[in-house]
DRENTOR-434386 format. One line per field, with one value per residue (C-alpha): residue in one letter; x, y, z. Coordinates in Angstrom, 3 decimals. Layout:
<recs>
res: a, ...
east: X, ...
north: Y, ...
up: Z, ...
</recs>
This chain:
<recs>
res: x, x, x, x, x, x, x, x, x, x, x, x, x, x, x, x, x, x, x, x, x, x, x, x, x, x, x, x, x, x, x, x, x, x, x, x, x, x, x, x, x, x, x, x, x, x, x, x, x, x, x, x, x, x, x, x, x, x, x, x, x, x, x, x, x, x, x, x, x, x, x, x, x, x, x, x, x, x, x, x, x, x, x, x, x, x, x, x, x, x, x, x, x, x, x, x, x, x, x, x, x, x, x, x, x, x, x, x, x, x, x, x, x, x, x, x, x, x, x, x, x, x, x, x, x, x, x, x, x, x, x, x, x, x, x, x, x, x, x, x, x, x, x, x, x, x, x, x, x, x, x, x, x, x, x, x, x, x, x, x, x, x, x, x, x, x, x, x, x, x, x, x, x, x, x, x, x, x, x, x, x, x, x, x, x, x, x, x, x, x, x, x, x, x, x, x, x, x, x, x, x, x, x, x, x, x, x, x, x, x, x, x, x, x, x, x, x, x, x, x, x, x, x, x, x, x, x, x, x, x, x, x, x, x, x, x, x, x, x, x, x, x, x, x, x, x, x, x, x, x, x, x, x, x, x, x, x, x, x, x, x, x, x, x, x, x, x, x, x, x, x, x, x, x, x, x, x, x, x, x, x, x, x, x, x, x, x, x, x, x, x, x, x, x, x, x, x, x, x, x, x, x, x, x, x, x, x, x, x, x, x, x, x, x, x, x, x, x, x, x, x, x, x, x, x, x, x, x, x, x, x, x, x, x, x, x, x, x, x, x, x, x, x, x, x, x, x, x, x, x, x, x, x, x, x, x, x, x, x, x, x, x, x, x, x, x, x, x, x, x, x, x, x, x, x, x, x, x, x, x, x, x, x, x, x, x, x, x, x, x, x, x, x, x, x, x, x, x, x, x, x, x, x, x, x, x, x, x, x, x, x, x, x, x, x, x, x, x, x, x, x, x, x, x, x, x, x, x, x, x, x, x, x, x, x, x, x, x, x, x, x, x, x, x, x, x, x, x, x, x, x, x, x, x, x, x, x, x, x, x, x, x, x, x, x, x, x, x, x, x, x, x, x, x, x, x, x, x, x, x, x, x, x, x, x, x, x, x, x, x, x, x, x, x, x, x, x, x, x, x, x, x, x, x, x, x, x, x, x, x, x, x, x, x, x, x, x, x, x, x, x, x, x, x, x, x, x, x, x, x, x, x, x, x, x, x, x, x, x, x, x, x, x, x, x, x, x, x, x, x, x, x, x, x, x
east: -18.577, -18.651, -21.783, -22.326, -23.707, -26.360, -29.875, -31.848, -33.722, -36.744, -36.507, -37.257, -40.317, -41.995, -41.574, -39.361, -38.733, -35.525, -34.051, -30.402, -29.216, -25.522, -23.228, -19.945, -19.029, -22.419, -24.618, -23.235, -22.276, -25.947, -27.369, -25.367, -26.002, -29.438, -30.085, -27.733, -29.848, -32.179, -34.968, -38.534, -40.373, -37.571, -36.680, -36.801, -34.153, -33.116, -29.315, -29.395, -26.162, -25.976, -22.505, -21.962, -20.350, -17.046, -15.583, -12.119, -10.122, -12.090, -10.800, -8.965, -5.548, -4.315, -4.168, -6.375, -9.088, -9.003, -10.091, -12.898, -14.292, -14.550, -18.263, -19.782, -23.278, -22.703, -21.144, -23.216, -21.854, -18.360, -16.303, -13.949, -15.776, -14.153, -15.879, -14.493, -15.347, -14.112, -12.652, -12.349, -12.322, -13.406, -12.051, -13.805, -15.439, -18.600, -19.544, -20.445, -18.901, -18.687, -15.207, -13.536, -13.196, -10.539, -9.571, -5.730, -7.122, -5.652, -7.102, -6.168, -7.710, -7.449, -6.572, -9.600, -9.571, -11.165, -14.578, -14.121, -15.620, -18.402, -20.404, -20.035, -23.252, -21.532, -22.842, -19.943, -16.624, -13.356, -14.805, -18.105, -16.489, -13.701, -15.478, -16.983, -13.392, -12.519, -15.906, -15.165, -11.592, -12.363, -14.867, -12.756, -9.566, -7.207, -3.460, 0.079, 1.738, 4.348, 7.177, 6.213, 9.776, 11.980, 9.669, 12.140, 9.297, 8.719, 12.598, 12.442, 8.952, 10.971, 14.231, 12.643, 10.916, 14.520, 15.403, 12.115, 11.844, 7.977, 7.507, 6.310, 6.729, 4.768, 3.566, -0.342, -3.001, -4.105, -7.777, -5.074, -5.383, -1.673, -2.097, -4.935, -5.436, -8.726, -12.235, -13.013, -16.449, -18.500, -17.798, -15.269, -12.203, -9.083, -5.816, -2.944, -1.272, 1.485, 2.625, 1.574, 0.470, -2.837, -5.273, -6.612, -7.590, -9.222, -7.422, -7.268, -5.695, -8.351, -6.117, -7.845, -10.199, -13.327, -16.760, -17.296, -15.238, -17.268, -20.237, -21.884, -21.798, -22.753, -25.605, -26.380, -25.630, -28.727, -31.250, -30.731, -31.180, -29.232, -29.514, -26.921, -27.017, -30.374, -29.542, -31.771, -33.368, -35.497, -37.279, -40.597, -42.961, -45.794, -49.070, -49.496, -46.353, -42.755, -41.282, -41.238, -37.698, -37.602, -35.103, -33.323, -32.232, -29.349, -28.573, -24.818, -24.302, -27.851, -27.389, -31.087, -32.695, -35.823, -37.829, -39.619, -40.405, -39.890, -41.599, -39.470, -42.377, -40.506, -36.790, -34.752, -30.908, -29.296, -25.560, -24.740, -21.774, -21.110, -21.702, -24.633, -26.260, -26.646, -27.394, -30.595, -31.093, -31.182, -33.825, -35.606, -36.073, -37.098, -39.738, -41.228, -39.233, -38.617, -35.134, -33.012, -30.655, -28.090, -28.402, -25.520, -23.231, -19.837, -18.143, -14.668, -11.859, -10.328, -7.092, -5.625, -3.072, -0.209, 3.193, 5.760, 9.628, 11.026, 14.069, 15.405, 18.869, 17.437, 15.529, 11.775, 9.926, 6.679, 5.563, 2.945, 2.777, -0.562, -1.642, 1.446, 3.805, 4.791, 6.541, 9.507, 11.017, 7.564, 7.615, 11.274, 9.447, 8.391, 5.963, 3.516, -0.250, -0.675, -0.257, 1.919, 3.420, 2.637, 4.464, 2.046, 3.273, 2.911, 0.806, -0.909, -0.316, -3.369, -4.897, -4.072, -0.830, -0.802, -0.092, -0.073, 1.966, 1.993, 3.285, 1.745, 2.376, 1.242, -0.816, 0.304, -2.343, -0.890, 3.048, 3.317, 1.200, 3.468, 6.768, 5.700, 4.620, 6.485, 9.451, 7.940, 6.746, 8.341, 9.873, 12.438, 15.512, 16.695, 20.046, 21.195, 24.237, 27.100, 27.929, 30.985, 29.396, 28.817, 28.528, 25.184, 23.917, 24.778, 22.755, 19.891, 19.892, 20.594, 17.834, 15.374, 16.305, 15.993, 12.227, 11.749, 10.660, 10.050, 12.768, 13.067, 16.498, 14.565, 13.665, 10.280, 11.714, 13.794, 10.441, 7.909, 3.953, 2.794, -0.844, -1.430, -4.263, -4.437, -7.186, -9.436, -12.457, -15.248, -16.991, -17.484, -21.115, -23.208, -25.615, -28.173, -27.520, -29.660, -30.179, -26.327, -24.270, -22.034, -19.471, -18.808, -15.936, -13.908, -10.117, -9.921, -6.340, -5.097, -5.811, -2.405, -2.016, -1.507, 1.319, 2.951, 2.277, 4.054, 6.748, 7.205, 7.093, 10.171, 12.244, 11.096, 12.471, 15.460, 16.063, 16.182, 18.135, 15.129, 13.082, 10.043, 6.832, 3.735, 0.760, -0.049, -3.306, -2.653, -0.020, -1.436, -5.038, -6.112, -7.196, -4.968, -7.816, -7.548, -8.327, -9.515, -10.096, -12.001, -15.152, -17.010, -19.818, -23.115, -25.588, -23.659, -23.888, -25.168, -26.977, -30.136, -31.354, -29.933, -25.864, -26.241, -28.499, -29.222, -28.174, -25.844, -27.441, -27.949, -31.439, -32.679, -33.531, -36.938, -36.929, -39.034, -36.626, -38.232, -37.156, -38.547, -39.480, -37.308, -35.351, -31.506, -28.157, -25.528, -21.538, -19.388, -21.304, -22.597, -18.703, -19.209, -15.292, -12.071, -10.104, -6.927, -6.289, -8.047, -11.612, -12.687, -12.052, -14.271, -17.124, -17.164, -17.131, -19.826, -22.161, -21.523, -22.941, -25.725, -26.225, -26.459, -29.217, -31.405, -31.548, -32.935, -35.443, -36.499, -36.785
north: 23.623, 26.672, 28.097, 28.324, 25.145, 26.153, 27.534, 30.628, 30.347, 31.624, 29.075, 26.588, 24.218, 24.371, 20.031, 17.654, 14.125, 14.216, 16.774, 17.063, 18.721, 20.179, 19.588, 18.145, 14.588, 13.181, 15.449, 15.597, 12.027, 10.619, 13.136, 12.636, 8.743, 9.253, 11.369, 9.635, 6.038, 4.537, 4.905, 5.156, 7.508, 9.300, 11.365, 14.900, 16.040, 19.434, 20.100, 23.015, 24.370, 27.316, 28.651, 30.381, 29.178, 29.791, 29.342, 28.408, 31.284, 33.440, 31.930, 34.877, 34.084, 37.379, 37.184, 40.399, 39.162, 35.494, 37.118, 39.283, 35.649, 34.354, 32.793, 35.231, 36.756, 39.337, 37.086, 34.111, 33.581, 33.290, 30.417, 29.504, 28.622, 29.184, 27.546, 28.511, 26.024, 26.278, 22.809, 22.179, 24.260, 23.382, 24.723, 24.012, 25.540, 26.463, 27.050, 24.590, 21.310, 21.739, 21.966, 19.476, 23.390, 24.265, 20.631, 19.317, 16.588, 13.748, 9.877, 7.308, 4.615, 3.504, 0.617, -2.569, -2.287, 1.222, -0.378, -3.037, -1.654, -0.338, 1.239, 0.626, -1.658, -5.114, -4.344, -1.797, -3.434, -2.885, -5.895, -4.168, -0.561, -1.738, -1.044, 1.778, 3.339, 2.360, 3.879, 6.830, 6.896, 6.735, 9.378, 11.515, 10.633, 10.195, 10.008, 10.162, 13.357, 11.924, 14.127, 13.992, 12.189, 15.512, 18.229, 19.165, 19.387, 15.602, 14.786, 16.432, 14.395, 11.219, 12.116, 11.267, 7.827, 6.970, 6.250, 5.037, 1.381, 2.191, 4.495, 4.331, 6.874, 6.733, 9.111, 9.926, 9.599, 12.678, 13.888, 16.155, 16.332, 16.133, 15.378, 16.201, 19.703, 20.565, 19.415, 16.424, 14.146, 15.717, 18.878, 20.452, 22.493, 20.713, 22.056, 20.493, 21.211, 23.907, 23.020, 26.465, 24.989, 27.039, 23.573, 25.062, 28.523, 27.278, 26.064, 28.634, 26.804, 23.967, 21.170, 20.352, 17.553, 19.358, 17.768, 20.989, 19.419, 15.762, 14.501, 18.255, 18.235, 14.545, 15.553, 18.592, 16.856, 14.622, 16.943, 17.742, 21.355, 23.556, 26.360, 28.221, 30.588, 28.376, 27.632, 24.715, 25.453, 22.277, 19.325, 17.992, 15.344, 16.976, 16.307, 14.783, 12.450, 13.390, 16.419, 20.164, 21.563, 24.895, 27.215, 30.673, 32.288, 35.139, 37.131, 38.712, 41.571, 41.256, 38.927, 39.272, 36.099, 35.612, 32.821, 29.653, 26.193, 23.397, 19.588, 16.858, 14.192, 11.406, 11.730, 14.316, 13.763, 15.476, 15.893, 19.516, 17.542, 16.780, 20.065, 21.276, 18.103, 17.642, 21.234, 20.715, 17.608, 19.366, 22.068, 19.568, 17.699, 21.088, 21.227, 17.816, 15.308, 12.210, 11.462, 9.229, 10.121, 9.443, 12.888, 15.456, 12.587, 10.600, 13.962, 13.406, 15.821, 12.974, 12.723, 16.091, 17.701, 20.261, 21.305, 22.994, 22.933, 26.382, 27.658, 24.452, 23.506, 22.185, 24.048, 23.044, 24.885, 25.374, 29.061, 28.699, 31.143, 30.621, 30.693, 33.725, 31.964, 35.490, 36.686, 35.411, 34.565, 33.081, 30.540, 29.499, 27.242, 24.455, 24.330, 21.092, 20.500, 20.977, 17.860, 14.979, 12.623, 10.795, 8.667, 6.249, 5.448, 1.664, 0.321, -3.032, -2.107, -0.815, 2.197, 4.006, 3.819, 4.819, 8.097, 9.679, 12.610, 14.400, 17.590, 21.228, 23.865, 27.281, 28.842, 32.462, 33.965, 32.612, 33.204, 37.047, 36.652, 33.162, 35.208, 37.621, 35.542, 32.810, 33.847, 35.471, 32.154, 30.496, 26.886, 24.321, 24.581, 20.983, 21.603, 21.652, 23.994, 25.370, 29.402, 28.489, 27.155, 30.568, 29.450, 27.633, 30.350, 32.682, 31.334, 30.942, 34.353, 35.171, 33.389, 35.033, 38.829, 37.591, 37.093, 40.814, 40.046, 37.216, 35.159, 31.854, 31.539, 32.823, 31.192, 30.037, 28.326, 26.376, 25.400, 22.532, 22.593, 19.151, 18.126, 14.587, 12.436, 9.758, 7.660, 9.592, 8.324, 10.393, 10.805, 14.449, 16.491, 19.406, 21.454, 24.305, 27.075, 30.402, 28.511, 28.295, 24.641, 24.197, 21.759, 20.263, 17.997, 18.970, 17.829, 16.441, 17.746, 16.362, 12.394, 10.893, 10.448, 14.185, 14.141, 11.438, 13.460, 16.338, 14.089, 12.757, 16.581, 17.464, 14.580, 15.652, 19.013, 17.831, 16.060, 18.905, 21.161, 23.393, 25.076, 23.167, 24.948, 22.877, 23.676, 27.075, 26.655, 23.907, 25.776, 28.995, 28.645, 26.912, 23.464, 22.554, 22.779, 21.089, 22.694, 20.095, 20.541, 16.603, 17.145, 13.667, 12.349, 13.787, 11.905, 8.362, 5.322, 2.290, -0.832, 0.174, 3.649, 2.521, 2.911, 4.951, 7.486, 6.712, 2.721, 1.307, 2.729, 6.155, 5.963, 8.035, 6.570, 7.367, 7.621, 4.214, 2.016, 2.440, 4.569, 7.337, 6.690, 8.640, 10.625, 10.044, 11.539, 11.050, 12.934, 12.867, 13.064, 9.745, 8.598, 7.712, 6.867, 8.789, 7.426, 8.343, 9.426, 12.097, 11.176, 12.554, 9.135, 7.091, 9.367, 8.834, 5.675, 5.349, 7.955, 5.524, 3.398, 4.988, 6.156, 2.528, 1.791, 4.885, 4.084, 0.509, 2.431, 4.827, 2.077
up: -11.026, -13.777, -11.492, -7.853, -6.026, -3.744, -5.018, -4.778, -1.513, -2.995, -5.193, -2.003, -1.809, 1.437, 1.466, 0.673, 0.748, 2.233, 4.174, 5.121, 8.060, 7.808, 4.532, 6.224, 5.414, 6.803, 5.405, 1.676, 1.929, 2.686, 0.272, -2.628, -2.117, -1.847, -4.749, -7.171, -5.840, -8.324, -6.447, -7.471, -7.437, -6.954, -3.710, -3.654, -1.513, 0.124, 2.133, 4.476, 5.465, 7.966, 6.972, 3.155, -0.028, -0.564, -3.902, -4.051, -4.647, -1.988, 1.280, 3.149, 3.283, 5.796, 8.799, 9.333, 6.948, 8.901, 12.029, 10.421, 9.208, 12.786, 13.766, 16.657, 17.526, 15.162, 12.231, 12.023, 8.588, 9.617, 8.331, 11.499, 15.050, 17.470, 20.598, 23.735, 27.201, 30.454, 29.822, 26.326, 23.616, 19.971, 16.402, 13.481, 10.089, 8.596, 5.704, 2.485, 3.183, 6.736, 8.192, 4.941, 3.803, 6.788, 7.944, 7.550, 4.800, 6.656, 5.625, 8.215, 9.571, 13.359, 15.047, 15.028, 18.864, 19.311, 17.707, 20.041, 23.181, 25.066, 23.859, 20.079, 18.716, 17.579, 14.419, 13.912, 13.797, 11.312, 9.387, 8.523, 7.998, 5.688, 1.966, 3.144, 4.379, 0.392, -0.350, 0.903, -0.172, -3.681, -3.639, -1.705, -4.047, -1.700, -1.948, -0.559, -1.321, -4.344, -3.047, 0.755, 2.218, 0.684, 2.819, 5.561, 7.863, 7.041, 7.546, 10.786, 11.800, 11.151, 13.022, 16.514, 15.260, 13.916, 17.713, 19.205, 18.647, 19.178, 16.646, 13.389, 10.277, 7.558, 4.511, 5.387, 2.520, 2.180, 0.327, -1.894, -5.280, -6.707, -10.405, -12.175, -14.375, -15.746, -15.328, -13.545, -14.254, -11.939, -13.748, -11.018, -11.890, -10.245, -10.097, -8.547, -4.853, -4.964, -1.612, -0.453, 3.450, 3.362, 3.801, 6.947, 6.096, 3.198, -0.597, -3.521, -5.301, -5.922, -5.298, -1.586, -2.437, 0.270, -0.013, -2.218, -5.270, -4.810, -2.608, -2.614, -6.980, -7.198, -4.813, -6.750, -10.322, -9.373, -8.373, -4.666, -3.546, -1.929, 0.764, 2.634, 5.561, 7.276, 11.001, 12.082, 15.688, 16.614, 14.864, 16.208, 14.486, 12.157, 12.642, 9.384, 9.073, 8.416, 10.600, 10.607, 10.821, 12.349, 11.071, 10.766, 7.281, 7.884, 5.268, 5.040, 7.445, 9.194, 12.540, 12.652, 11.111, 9.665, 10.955, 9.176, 8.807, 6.104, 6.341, 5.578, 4.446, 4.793, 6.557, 8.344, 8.451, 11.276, 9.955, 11.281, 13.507, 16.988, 18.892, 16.114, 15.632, 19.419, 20.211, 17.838, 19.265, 22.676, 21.536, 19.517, 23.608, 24.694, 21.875, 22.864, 20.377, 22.745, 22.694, 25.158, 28.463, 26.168, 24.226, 25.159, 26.645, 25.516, 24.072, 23.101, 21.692, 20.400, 22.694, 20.743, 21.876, 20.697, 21.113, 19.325, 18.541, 18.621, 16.533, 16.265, 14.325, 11.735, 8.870, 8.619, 5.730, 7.896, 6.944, 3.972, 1.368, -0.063, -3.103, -3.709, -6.129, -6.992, -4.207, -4.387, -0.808, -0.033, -3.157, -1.712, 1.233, -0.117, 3.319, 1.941, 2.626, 6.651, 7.301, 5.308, 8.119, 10.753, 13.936, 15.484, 18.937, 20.067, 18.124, 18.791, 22.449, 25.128, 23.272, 26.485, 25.694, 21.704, 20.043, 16.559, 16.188, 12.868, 11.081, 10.921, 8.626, 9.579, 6.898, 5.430, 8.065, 10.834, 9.690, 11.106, 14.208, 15.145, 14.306, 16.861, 19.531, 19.537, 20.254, 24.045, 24.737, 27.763, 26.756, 27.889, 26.247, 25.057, 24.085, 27.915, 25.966, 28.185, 28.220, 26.608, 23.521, 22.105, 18.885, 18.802, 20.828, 18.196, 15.740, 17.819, 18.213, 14.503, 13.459, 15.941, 14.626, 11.066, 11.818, 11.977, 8.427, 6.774, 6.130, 5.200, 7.174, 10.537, 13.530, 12.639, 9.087, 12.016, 14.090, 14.167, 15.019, 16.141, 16.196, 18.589, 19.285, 21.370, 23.571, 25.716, 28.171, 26.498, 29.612, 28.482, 28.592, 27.232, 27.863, 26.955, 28.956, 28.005, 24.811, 24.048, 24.151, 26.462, 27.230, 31.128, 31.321, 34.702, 34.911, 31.472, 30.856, 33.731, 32.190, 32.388, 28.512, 28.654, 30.217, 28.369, 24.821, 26.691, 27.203, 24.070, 22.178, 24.551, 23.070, 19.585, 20.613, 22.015, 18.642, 16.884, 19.303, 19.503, 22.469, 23.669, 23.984, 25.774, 24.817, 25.248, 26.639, 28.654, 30.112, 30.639, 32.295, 35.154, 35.048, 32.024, 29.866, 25.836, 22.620, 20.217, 16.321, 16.285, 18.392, 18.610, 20.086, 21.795, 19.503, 20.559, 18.723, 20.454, 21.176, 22.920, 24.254, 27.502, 25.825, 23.156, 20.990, 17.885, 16.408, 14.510, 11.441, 12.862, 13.833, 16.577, 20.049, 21.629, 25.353, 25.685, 23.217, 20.015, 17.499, 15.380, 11.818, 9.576, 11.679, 11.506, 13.041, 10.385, 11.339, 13.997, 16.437, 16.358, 17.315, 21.054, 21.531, 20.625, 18.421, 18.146, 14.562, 12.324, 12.522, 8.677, 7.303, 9.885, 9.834, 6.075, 6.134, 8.976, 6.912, 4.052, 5.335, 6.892, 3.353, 2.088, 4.610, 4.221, 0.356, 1.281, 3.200, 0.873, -2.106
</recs>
């Protein structure tokens, strides 16, 4: 868009229609499908975002400038968050478009079987999702990378599946935008990837296909309002229909919000994802709003995991450059989008037993703090090499002190980042403690799939003759606790308000088994399973259609 997307906030109404909770894939899915709808009268509909808008070609790409954009106390506003558990840590963005802005673009769809159990509603099956997945996809434009089998990071992805009769490679689809220059329908500049590996510190380039450059300017292209920097507190039923959404408005540099409320006269759509939406959800309880046992409960990180491949023999191309095509040994790496391909591990076997395993690129932030650390890492080295094979040893070596700067002949040009997922039991919890959410979930890096990831990295690393580094944090505090960048669940999907929290369409549970009139939870945390791939895809698809049925119910 030539101007910014979100609107003055004086320029607010104190009601709306419609009010949208959060702009990540639920939140500017349902909105843009409700205000594009032919619906009449028609809808007036408001998106409230808590992060800031960040035009592409303003994402810090440092690694100093990265760090001053963190989400704390005192920055509110930052993009990256950062939320650190005793058991399970969580990475994500915020900011307009909700973490699509800092996400690894990755499209896949999993297995039938993970909608097959408890406690998915039987109204949600692979069957029922499948043209909303193309739905999505379409809106989303997604596509494989056109050059994505010469990356060297790709080449060395596929050299372990190339001896695991289990294992299958494949190109990812990727919400990438590879071919198109100029202005697209909705009125967005688009500019094609550059391969510059900066996807999760946010694109300059405008080639990353973020809700920004669709759902959020179809919403906005059909009326729907916009406000950034409003942190919802609680909802709670107004006395004279609809709901008043209690909120804080931070202004840049001021941690000190100010205070108000806004009616939604006819339906509140909680999207702000799967720790936000259920921390509301939590203070909304607090405030009154009955809501079922099942708030807070069935928290998954998604089975992720990650390991890395140190100064192997083989060159990788993994350090981005950003959007820098002028310096000259950066442009040389040809590092890719974060993420291009993907092994799935055993596939039409128990989902306890299947894996994916894909790529990662480090973004130019996180090139000069990675050449200095990882090298002090312990690891396992692979090779098994005698003394006497000097040579090898040599180079290993070499390649290490050419790191002192950046060189594309270094050690780290010779490593591999891998990001997992797998099946977990999301049997995790969460809390309000001194009005902050926390996550319980005791021993969940100890669950055996763990273990057999860890496994599986060390033969990628012994494929490339490289050192293998567990997970850090796994491997350095207590408890073998997880970091996971795929929160699900807290708001779960399912059949009654004795499994789940809101139904198959999203609609909120009261604590007797009825449900509340216009008051829906639309984003990931209405997952209540992992499921063992990047979740972006299936969350669209689900908010699709959740979208589908609200617009029935506004009509």
């Amino acid at each position: 868009m030539a101007e910014p997307l979100a609107s003055h906030w004086e320029s607010r109404a104190d009601e709306y229609d419609v009010v949208v909770i959060g702009s990540g894939y639920g939140g500017a899915i349902t909105a843009a499908r409700i205000a594009s709808a032919d619906i009449r009268p028609k809808p007036t509909v408001c998106i409230l975002e808590r992060g800031i808008e960040w035009i592409p070609g303003t994402f810090p790409d440092e690694s100093a400038d990265v760090l001053a954009h963190f989400l704390s106390p005192l920055n509110p506003l930052g993009l990256y968050e950062f939320s650190i558990h005793p058991d399970i840590s969580v990475l994500q963005g915020s900011g307009l478009g909700g973490t699509s802005l800092v996400n690894a673009n990755v499209a896949i769809i999993p297995e039938d079987a993970f909608f097959e159990r408890t406690p998915w509603p039987p109204g949600i099956r692979m069957s029922t999702l499948r043209p909303y997945y193309q739905k999505a996809a379409d809106t989303l434009e997604i596509s494989e990378h056109p050059q994505g089998k010469n990356l060297r990071k790709v080449q060395a992805l596929k050299k372990r599946a190339d001896r695991n009769p289990d294992a299958k490679f494949e190109l990812l689809k990727l919400a990438v935008n590879f071919t198109h220059d100029g202005l697209d329908p909705n009125g967005v500049e688009r500019r094609p990837c550059i391969d510059c590996g900066d996807c999760v510190t946010g694109c300059n380039v405008r080639a990353k296909n973020t809700l920004y450059m669709n759902y959020l300017p179809i919403a906005k292209n059909h009326g729907a309002h916009i406000f950034t920097q409003v942190r919802v507190r609680y909802i709670v039923p107004a006395i004279n229909g609809g709901y008043l959404i209690h909120y804080e408005r931070y202004a840049p540099r001021h941690p000190i919000p100010e205070s108000g409320v806004m009616r939604a006269r006819r339906t509140v759509i909680v999207s702000a994802g799967a720790l936000g939406s259920t921390e509301i959800m939590l203070r909304s309880r607090e405030h009154g709003l009955s809501l079922p046992d099942a708030v807070a409960t069935r928290f998954s990180g998604n089975g992720d995991f990650f390991g890395i491949a140190y100064n192997s023999d083989q060159r990788t191309d993994i350090m981005g450059f950003g959007n820098h095509l002028d310096e000259p040994d950066r442009s040389a790496v040809k590092a890719g989008p974060t993420i291009v391909g993907v092994i799935r591990y055993n596939r039409g076997k128990p989902l306890n037993r299947q894996m994916t395993i894909e790529d990662l690129t480090i973004p130019r932030a996180g090139v000069e703090p990675s050449r200095r650390t990882l090298p002090w890492l312990p690891g396992t080295d692979t090779d098994n090499r005698p003394i006497l094979d000097w040579l090898d040893n040599v180079n290993e070596v070499r390649r290490v002190a050419l790191d002192i700067q950046f060189n594309p002949e270094g050690a780290l040009n010779h490593t591999m980042c891998y990001l997992v997922m797998a099946d977990d039991p999301a049997n995790g919890t969460m809390e309000l403690k001194h009005d902050r959410l926390k996550i319980k979930w005791p021993n969940v890096g100890n669950q055996p799939i763990f273990q057999q990831i860890n496994n599986e990295l060390r033969e990628h690393a012994k494929v490339l003759g490289a050192k293998f580094i567990q997970n850090p944090i796994w491997r350095f505090l207590p408890n073998s606790p997880l970091l996971t960048a795929h929160p699900l669940g807290g708001c779960p999907m399912g059949e009654s308000h004795t499994t789940g929290f809101v139904d198959e369409f999203g609609k909120v549970f009261k604590s007797d088994g009825t449900k509340h009139g216009g008051l829906y939870v639309a984003d990931g945390s209405v997952v209540p399973t992992a499921l063992g791939v990047n979740p972006f895809l299936t969350i669209s698809a689900l908010c699709e259609r959740i979208a589908d049925h609200l617009v029935e119910e506004l009509r």
